[in-house]
N, C-alpha and C positions, 0 to 999 in steps of 0.2 A: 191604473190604465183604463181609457175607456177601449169598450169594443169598438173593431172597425166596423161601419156600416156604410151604406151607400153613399147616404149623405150625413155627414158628420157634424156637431156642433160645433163650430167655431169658439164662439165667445158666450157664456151664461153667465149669470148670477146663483150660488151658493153661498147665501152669508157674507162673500166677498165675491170680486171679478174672477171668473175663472176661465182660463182659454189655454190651445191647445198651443204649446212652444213648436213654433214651426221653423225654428233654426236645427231641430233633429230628427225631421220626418229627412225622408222615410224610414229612418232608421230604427227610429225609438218612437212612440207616439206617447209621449209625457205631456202633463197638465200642471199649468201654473196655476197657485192662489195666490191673487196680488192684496196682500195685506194688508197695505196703506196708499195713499198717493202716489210715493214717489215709484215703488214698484210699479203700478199700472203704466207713469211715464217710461220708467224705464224697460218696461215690454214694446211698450211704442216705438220708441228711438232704437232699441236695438233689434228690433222683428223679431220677437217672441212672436210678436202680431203682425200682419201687414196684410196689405190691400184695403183701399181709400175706408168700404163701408164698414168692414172690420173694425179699422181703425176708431171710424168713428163712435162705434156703440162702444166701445172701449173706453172712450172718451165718455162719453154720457155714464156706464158703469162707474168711473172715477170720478166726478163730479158727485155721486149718490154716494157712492162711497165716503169722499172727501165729506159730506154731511154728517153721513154717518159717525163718522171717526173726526166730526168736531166737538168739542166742549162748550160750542156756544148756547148760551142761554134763552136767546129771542131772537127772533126770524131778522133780524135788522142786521144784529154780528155775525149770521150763519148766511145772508147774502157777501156781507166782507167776505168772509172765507170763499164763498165760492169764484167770485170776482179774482180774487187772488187764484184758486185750483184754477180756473178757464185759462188764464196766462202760462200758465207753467203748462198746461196737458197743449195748449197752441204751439207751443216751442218744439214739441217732440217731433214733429213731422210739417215741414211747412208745404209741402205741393199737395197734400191730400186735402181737399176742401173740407171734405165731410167731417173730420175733426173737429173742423172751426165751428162749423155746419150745427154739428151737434151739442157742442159745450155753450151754443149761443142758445140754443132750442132749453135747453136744463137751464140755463140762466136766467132766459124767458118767463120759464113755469116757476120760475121762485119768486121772481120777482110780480109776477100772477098772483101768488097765491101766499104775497109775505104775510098778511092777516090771518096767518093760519097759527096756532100753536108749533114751539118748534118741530118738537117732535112729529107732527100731524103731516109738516112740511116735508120732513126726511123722509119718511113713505112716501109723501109725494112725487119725491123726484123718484124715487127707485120704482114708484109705476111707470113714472114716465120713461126711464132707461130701461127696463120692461118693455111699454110699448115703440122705444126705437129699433131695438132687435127685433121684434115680430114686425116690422111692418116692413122692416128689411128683407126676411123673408119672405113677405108677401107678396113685396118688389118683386125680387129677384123670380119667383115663380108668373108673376104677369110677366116680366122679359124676357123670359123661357117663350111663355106663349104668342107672345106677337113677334119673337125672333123669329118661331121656328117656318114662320111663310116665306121670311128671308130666305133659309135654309133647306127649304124644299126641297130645289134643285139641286143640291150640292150634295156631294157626296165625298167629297175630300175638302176639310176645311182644315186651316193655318191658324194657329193662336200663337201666340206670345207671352211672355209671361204668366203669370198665377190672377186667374180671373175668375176662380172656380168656388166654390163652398169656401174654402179654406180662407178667402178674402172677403168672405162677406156672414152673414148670420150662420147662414149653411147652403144656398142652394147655388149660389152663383150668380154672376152677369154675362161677361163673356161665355159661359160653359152651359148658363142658366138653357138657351136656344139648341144646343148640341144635346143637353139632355130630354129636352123634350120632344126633339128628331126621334132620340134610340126610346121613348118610353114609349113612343108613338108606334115601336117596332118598324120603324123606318131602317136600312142603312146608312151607316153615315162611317168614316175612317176622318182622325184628326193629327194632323203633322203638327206636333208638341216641338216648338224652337223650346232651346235648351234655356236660352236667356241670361247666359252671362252679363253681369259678376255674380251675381248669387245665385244662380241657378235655381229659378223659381219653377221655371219650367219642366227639368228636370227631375226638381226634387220633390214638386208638388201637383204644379198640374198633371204628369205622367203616374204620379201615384194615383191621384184623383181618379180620373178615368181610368185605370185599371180595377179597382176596388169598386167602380160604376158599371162594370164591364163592358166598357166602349173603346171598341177600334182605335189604336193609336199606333203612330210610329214616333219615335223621340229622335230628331236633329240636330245636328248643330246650327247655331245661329247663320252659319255664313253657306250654309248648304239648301237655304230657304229660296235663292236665286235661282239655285239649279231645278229646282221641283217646278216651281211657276213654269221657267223656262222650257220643262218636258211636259208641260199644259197638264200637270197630275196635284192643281191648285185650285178648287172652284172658288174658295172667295177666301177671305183674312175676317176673322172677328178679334176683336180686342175690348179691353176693356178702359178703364180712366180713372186717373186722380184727379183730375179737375176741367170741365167742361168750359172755357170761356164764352160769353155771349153772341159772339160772331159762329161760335161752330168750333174754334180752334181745339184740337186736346191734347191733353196733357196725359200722357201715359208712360210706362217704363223704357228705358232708357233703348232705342233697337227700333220702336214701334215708328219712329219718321221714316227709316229706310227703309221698312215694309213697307211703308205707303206709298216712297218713292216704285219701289220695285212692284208694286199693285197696278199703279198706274201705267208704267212701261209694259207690262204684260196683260190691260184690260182686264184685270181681277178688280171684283168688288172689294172695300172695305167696311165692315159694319164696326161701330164703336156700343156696346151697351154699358149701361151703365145707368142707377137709380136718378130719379133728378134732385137727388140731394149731391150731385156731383157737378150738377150744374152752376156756374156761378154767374149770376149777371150781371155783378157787382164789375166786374173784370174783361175787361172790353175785349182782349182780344189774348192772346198765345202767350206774347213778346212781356205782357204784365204780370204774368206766370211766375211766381217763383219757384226756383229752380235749388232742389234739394242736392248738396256735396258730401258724397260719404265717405266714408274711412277707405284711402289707400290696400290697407291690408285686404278689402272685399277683393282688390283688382291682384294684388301678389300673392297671394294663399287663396289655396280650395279648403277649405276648414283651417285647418293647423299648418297645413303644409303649404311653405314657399314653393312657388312657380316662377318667381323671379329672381333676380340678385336683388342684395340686399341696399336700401338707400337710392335706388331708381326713382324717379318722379313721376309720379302718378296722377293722371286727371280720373273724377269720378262723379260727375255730371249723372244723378240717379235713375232721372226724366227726360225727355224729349218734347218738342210739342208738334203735331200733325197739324199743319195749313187746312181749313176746315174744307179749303176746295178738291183734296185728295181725299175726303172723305163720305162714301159714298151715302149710308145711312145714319142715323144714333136711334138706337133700338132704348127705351125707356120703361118703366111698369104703365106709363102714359100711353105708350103707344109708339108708332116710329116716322120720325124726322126726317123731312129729307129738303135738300138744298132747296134756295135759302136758310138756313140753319134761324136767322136773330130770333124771326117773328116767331114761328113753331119753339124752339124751344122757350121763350116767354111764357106762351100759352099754356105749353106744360107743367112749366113751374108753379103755376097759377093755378092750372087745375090740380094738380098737389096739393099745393097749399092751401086752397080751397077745402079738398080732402077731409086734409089732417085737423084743420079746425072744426069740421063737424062732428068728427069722431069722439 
């Protein structure tokens, strides 16, 4: 068991990936060691892990891993292998970019550095999966800081789903700006939607912040109309699986109808998120893929049916927000605001600018 603390680790490296099962918080706070590949996938696809950058350092972990625990002899067979690990860890979750994001980023550095001894090479990548987790949190702590001017004003803010530590290295995106409100010794009170089917909300953001000690109240999803509506809503932050070029995003399945109900009641909407969530590749919302999960998340709360049995169920994971209901995109860059195309380019750019001098 690790202790609880403020901000918790998400995802590390010990020997092997090791990250915290967040299918039993808050109940139990257990820790996986993902021994080979297929493990790491199958934390990914079944949310052992979840939220995009989580995801992805998870992804870059597997990849070093997958080196680790190959037999190949010279950097030429151990690019095969990896070439192969990148397809199978992209299959686990298809709306989170950052996965793709970063199994291309480790594919990169090998194929960089295939003149290396193998061995030499396998270190390689596990600095690099190394520095994809820290520079996540380094993220996530600039998007703390250029949120929280956002969040000045505001004193009761709306989140959605699990956008906190627990979705990323450790410090957050969405929650990254609310935390550096309360470290500011600011007020701030946050209305925690519950976030059905899986109750991420719930189970995790509302843990989060409590363990942070910040102001919350926990909701149901369909009680978020009513609060706007008694003007006891300053603005919605959220977070994102996948940023489209135009501005569109992609976030948990709930977040279009916040934006709809944002907009009907003059609430801002800020979206934060790394810009490795950005994808430019992907013109717009509608070229989104859109992740279908298991039935059973929508008829059982754990174990227990809520339904009758053999009902047919839709479970559409994602949503995507029209980038013109969306007011800012808070970044470690800095923050965006309509026209979304040109600024987020720019940011991507100076990222990745960044990262290669580093």
């Amino acid at each position: 068991m690790q202790p609880m603390a403020e901000v918790l680790k998400t995802v590390w490296w010990d020997k092997v990936p090791c990250l915290i099962d967040q299918r039993r918080l808050p109940a139990t706070l257990d820790i996986v060691r993902c021994e080979d590949l297929n493990s790491v996938i199958e934390a990914i696809r079944s949310m052992q892990v979840r939220g995009a950058p989580a995801i992805g350092i998870t992804a870059a972990y597997g990849m070093a891993l997958a080196a680790q625990r190959s037999t190949a002899q010279t950097s030429s067979k151990l690019l095969e292998k990896l070439a192969k690990a990148k397809a199978l860890l992209d299959e686990a979750r298809p709306t989170a970019i950052n996965l793709a994001w970063a199994t291309q980023r480790m594919l990169d550095v090998a194929q960089a550095n295939q003149t290396l001894e193998v061995d030499q090479l396998r270190q390689r990548l596990l600095a690099e999966a190394e520095a994809i987790r820290d520079q996540d949190e380094a993220m996530c702590r600039a998007i703390g800081q250029h949120g929280k001017v956002l969040l000045a004003q505001s004193r009761n803010v709306l989140t959605h789903c699990n956008a906190g530590g627990l979705a990323t290295a450790a410090y957050g995106t969405a929650l990254a700006p609310i935390r550096a409100v309360h470290e500011d010794g600011q007020p701030i009170h946050v209305w925690v939607d519950e976030t059905r089917p899986f109750l991420q909300g719930a189970r995790l953001t509302a843990w989060e912040l409590q363990q942070a000690g910040i102001d919350l109240t926990l909701i149901t999803d369909n009680m978020a109309a009513y609060f706007m509506q008694q003007g006891q809503v300053d603005c919605i932050i959220v977070g994102s699986d996948r940023i489209a070029a135009n501005g569109d995003v992609a976030n948990k399945i709930g977040t279009y109808g916040l934006a709809v109900l944002a907009k009907a009641h003059n609430i801002p909407l800020y979206v934060a998120a790394p810009t490795s969530t950005i994808d430019l590749q992907t013109a717009n919302g509608a070229a989104i893929p859109i992740e279908q999960r298991s039935s059973q998340e929508v008829t059982h709360i754990g174990q227990q049916a809520i339904a009758a049995a053999g009902i047919k169920v839709a479970h559409p994971a994602f949503d995507v927000t029209p980038a013109h209901l969306v007011t800012a995109i808070i970044t470690e860059q800095g923050i965006a605001y309509p026209p979304f195309a040109e600024h987020l380019q720019t940011m991507v750019e100076a990222a990745n600018a960044a990262n290669a001098s580093q």
